[in-house]
Backbone as CSV, one residue per row, in Angstrom:
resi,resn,N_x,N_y,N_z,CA_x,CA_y,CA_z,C_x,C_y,C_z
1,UNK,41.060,203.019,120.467,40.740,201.705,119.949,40.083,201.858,118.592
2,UNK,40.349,200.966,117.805,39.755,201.045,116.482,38.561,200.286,116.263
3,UNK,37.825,200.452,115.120,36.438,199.926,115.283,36.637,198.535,115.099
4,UNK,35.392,198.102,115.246,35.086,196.360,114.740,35.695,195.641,113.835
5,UNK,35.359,196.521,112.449,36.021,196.333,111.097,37.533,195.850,111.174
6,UNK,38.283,196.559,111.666,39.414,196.944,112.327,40.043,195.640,113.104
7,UNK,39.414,195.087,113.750,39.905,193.812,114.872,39.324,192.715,113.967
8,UNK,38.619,192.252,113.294,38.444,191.251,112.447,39.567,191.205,111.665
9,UNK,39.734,189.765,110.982,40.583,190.141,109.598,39.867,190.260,108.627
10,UNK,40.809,190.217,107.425,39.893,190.656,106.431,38.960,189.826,106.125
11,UNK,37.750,190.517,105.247,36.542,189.420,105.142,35.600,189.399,105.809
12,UNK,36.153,189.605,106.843,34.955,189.150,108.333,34.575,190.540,108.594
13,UNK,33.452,190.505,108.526,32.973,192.113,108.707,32.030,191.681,110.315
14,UNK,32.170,190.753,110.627,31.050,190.118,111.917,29.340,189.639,111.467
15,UNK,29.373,189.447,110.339,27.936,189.379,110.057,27.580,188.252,110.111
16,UNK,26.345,187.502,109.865,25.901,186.137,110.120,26.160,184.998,108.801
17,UNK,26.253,185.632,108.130,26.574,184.880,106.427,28.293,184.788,106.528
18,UNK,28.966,185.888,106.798,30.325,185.201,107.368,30.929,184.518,108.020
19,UNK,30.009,184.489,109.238,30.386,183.386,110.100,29.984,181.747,109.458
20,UNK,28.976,181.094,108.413,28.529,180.483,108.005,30.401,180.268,106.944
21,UNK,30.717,180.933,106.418,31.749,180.734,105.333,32.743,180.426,106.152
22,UNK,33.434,181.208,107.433,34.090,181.083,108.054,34.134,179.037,108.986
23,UNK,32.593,178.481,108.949,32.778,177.422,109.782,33.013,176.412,108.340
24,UNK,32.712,177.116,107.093,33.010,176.029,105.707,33.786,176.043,105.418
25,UNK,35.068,177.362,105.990,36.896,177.057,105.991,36.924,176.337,107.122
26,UNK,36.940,175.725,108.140,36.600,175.478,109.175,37.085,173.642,108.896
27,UNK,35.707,173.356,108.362,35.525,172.286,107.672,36.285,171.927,106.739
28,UNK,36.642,172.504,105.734,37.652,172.190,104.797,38.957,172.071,105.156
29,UNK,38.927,173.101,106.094,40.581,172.745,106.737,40.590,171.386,107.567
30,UNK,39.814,171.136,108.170,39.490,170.173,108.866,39.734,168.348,107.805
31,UNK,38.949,168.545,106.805,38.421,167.685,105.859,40.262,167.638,105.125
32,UNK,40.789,168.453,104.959,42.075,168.627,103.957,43.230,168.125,105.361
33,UNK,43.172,168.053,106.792,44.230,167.694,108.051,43.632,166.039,108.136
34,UNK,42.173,165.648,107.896,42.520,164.523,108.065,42.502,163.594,106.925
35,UNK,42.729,164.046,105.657,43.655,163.597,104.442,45.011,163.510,104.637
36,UNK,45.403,164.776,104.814,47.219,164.359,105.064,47.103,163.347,106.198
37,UNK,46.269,163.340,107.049,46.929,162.032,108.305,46.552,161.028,107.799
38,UNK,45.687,160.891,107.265,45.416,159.242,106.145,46.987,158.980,105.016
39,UNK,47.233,159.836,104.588,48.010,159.598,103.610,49.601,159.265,104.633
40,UNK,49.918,160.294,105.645,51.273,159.926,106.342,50.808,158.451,106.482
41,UNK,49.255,158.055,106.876,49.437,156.634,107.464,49.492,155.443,106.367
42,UNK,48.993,156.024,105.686,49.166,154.387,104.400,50.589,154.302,103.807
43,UNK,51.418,155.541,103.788,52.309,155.418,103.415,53.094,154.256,103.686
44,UNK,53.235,154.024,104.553,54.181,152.498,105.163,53.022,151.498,105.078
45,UNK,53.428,150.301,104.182,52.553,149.195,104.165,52.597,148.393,106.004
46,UNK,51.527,148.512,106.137,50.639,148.108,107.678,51.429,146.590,107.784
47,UNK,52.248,146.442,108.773,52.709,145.174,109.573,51.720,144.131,109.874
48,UNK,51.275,143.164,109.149,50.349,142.206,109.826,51.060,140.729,109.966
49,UNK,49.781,139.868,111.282,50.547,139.017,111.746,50.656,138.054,110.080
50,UNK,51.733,137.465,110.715,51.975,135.607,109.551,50.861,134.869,109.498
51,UNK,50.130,134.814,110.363,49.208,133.954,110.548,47.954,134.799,109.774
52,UNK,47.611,135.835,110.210,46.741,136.374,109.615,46.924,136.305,107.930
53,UNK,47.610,136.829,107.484,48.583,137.307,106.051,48.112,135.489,105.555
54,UNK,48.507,134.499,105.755,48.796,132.975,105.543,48.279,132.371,105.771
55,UNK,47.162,132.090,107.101,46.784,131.286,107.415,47.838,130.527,108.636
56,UNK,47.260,129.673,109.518,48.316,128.772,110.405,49.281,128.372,109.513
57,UNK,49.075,127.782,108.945,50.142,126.531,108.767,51.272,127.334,108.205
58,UNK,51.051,127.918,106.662,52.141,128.811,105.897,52.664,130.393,107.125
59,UNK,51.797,130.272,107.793,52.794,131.539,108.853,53.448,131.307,110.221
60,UNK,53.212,129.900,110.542,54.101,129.050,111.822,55.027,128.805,110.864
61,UNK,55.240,128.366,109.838,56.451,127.702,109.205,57.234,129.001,108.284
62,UNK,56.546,129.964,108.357,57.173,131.607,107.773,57.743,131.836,108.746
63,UNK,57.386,132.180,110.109,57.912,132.572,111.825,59.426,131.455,111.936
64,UNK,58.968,130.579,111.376,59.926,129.334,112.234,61.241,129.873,111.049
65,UNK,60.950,130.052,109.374,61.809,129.946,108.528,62.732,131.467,108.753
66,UNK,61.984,132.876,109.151,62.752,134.052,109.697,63.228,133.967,110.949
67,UNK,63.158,132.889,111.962,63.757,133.173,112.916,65.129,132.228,113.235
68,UNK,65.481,131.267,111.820,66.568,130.507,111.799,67.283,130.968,111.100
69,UNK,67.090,132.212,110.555,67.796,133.466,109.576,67.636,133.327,108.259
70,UNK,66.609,132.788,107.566,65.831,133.207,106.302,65.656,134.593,106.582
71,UNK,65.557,135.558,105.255,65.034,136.933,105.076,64.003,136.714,104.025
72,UNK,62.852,138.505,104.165,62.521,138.020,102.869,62.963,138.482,101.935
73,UNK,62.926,138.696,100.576,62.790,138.876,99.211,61.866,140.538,99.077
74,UNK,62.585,140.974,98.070,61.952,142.514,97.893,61.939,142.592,95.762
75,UNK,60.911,142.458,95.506,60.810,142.661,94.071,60.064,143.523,93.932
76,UNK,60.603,144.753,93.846,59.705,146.369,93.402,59.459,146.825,94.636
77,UNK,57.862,146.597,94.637,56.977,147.533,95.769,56.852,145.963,96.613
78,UNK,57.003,144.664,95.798,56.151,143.112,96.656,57.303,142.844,97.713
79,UNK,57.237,141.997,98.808,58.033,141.705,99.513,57.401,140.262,99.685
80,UNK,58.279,139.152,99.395,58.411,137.386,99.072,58.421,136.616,100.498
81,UNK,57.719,136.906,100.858,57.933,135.465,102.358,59.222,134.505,102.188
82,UNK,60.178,134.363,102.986,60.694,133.106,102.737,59.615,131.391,102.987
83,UNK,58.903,131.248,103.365,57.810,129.946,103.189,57.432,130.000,101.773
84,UNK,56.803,131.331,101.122,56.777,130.975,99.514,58.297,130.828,98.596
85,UNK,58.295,131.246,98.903,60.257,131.046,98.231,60.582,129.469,98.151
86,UNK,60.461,128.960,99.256,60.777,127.508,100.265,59.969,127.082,99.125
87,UNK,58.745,126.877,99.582,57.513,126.613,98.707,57.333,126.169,96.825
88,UNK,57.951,127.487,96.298,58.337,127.162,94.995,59.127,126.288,94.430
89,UNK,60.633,126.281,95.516,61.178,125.670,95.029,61.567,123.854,95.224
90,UNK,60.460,123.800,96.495,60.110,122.288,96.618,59.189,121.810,95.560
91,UNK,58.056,122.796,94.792,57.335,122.208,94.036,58.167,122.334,92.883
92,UNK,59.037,122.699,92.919,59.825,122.788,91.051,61.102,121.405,91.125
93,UNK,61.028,121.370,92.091,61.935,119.985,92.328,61.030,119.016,92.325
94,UNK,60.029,118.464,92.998,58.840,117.660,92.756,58.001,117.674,91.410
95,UNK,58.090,118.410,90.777,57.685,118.442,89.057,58.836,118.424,88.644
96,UNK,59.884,118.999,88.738,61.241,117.848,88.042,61.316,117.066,87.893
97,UNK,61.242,116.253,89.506,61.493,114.357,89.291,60.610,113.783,88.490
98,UNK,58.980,114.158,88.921,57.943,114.230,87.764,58.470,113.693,86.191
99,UNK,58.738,115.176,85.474,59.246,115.360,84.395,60.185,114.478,84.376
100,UNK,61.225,114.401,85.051,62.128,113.154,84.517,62.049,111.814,84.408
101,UNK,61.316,111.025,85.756,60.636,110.078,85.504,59.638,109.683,84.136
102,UNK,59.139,110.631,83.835,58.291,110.561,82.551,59.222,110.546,81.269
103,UNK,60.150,111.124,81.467,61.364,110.926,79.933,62.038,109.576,79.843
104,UNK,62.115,109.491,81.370,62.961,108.172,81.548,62.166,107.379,80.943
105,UNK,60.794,106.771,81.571,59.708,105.808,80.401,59.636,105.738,79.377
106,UNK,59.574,107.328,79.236,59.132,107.779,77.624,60.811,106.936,76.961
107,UNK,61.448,107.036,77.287,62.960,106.555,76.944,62.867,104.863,76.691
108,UNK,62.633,104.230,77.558,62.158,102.527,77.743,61.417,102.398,76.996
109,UNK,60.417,102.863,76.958,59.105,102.390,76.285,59.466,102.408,74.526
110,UNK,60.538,103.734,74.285,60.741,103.552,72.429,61.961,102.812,73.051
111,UNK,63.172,102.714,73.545,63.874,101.588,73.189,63.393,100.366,73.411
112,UNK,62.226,99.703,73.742,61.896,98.502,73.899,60.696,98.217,72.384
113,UNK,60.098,99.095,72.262,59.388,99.162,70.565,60.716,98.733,69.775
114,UNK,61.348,99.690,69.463,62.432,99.231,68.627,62.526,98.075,68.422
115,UNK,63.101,97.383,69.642,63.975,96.094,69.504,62.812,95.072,68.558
């Protein structure tokens, strides 16, 4: 059988100051395994409910708008609810009529100066 020296690996001679270095690889390895498991886990953006994400109202009517076969929207890294989608484009139609109603006046009001 070979001595002490011998059955350690290298480094480790068995002394008390090695064992101290040995539990600070220990730790670091430790400290560096639960980094990579943080990082596998953020990798995928975390599933949360509609309701949470929205509030009631905008995530019953998000649920109701994906399950009559709305999808959502993917721009880059963002992903678009169909309820905001919905959303935009009821308020851009409602400031349309807006806007047009107001030309239309604006329209009356100088052809009636004129006359």
């Amino acid at each position: 059988m070979g001595s002490m020296a011998e059955l350690l690996p290298p480094g480790d001679s068995g002394c008390g100051g090695d064992a101290e270095a040995v539990g600070a690889r220990q730790a670091q390895r430790q400290r560096e395994e639960r980094v990579q498991q943080e990082q596998r886990n953020h990798t995928v953006e975390p599933v949360r409910d509609d309701y949470e994400k929205m509030g009631t109202l905008f995530g019953e009517l998000n649920k109701s708008l994906i399950s009559i076969g709305f999808t959502r929207m993917y721009f880059g890294e963002r992903i678009v609810e169909p309820v905001i989608i919905i959303f935009f484009w009821v308020m851009l139609w409602f400031l349309g009529l807006q806007a047009l109603g107001l030309v239309a006046v604006l329209c009356l009001v100088i052809i009636y100066v004129q006359q």
